[in-house]
C-alpha positions as CSV (number, residue, x, y, z in Angstrom):
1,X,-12.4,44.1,-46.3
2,X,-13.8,41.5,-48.2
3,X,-12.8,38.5,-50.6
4,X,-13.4,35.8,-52.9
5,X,-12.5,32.3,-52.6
6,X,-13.7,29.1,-54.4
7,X,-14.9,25.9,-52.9
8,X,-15.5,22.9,-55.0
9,X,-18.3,21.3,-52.4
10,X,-20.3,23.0,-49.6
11,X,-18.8,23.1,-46.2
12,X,-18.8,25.3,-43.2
13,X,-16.4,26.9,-41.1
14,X,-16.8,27.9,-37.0
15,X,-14.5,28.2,-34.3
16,X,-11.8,31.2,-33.3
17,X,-8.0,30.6,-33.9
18,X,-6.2,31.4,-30.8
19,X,-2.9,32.5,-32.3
20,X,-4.2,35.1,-34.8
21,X,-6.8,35.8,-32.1
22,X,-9.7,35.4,-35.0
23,X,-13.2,34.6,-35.0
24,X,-14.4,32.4,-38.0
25,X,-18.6,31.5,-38.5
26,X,-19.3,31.6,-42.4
27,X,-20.3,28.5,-45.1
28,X,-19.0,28.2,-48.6
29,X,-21.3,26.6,-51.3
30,X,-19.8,25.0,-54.4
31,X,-17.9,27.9,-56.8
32,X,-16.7,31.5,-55.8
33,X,-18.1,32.6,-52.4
34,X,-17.7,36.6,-51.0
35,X,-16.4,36.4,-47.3
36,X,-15.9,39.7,-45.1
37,X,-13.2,40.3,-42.4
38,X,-14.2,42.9,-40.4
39,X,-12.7,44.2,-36.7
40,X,-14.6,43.7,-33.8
41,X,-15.1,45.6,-30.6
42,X,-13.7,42.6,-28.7
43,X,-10.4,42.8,-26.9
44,X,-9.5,39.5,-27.3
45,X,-9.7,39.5,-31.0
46,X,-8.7,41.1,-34.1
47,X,-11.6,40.2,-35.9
48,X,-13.9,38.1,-37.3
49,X,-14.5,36.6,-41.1
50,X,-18.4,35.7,-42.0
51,X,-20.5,35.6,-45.5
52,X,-22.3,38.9,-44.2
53,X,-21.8,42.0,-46.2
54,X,-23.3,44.8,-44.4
55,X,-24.3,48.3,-45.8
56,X,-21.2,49.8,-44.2
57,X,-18.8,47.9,-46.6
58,X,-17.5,50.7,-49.0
C-alpha cells in the first residue's frame, strides 16, 4: 500500500522497529512525499516502508 505524508524540512529515516518487527530506509523532502509499505519475504518482519514505487503497485 502506499501513502502520503508531509514534511516541512528534509530528513531521512533508517533503522527496523523491533516491536512492530518493521523495516524503515526512505527520505522525505520538504511538502507531500509518497512512501510504500510493502511485505517482505523475511520472517522476522512484516515489512518494510521506502520512497520506491515499483511497477507491481496497483
Amino acid at each position: 500500500m502506499s501513502g502520503f505524508i508531509y514534511s516541512d524540512r528534509k530528513t531521512s529515516v533508517k533503522g527496523t522497529d523491533t516491536e512492530y518487527r518493521g523495516i524503515y530506509d526512505f527520505t522525505l523532502q520538504k511538502g507531500w512525499n509518497e512512501l510504500v509499505k510493502k511485505k517482505i519475504d523475511n520472517p522476522d518482519y512484516n515489512g518494510s516502508v521506502s520512497n520506491m514505487v515499483t511497477s507491481d503497485m496497483k
